[in-house]
C-alpha positions in Angstrom: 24.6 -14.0 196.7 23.2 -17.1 198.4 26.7 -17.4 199.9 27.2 -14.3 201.1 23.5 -13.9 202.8 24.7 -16.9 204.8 27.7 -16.0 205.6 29.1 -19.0 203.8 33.2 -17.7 202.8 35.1 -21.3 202.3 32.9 -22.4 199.1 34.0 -20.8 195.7 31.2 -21.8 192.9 31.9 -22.2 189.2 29.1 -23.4 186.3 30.6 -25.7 184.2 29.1 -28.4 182.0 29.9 -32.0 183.0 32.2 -32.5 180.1 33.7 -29.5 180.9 34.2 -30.2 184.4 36.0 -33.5 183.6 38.9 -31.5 180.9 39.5 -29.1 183.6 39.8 -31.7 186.4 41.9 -34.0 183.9 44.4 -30.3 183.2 43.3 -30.7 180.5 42.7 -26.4 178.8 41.9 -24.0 181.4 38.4 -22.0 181.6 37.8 -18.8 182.0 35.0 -19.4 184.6 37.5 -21.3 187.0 40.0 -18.7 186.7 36.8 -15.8 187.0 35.7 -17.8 190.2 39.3 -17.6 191.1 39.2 -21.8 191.4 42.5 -23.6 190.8 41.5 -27.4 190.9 45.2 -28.3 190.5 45.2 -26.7 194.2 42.8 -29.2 195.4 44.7 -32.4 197.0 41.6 -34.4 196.5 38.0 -33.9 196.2 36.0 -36.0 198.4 32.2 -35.7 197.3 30.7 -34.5 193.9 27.2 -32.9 193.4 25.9 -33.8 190.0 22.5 -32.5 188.4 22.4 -34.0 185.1 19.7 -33.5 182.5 16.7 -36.3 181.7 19.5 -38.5 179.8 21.4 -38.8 182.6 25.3 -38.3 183.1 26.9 -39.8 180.2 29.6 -42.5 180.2 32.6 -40.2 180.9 31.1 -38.1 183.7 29.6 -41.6 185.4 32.9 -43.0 185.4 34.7 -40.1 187.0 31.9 -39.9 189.6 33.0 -43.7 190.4 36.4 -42.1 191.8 34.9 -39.7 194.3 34.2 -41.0 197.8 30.6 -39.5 197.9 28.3 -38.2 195.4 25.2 -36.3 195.6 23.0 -37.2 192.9 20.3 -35.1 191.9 17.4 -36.7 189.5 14.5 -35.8 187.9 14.5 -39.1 185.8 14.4 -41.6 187.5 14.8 -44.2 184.5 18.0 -42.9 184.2 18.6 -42.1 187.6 18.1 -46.2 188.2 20.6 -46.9 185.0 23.3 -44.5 187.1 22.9 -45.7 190.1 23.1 -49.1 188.8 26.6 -48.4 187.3 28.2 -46.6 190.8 26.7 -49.6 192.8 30.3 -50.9 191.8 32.0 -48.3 193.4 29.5 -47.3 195.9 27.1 -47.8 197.8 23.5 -46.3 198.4 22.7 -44.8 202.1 20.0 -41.6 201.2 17.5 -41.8 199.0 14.5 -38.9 198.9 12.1 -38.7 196.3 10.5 -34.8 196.0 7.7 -33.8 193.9 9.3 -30.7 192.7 6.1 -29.4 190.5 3.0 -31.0 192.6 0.6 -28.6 190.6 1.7 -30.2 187.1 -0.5 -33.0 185.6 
């Protein structure tokens, strides 16, 4: 809907899991969501930049090294333990150019 209201037609959006996002991207099964959202990742010549929103642990080992493989990622924290444990394991690949830090519940103790 977001889309749509901004008149945004050249982004197609799918919800998968991190794990799941690395077996499709690897051909690995197809998914029902990609095909729903009418997305065909073999059709892709080559992503460019990943958006990743992990949970408080983090992106696990798998999805960290296939973030190291994408030109640019967008990380999105709200740990920043393990936020500082990622980042420390892309500084081989990449390297860091924007950082913001967003209280995101300023009315929580």
């Amino acid at each position: 809907a977001n889309l749509k209201a901004n008149g945004v037609s050249n982004t197609r959006v799918a919800r998968l899991s991190a794990e799941e996002f690395v077996e499709a991207l690897a051909g690995g099964r197809p998914f029902r969501r990609l095909d729903e959202a009418g997305v065909e990742l073999a059709s892709y010549d080559r992503l460019h930049t990943l958006l990743v929103d992990p949970p408080r642990a983090g992106l696990d080992l798998t999805s960290r090294a296939l973030a190291a493989t994408f030109a640019r990622v967008v990380y999105v924290s709200c740990n920043p333990e393990t936020l500082a444990r990622d980042l420390a394991q892309l500084s081989a690949t990449h390297t860091l150019t924007r950082l913001a830090a967003f209280d995101q519940f300023p009315y929580t103790p």
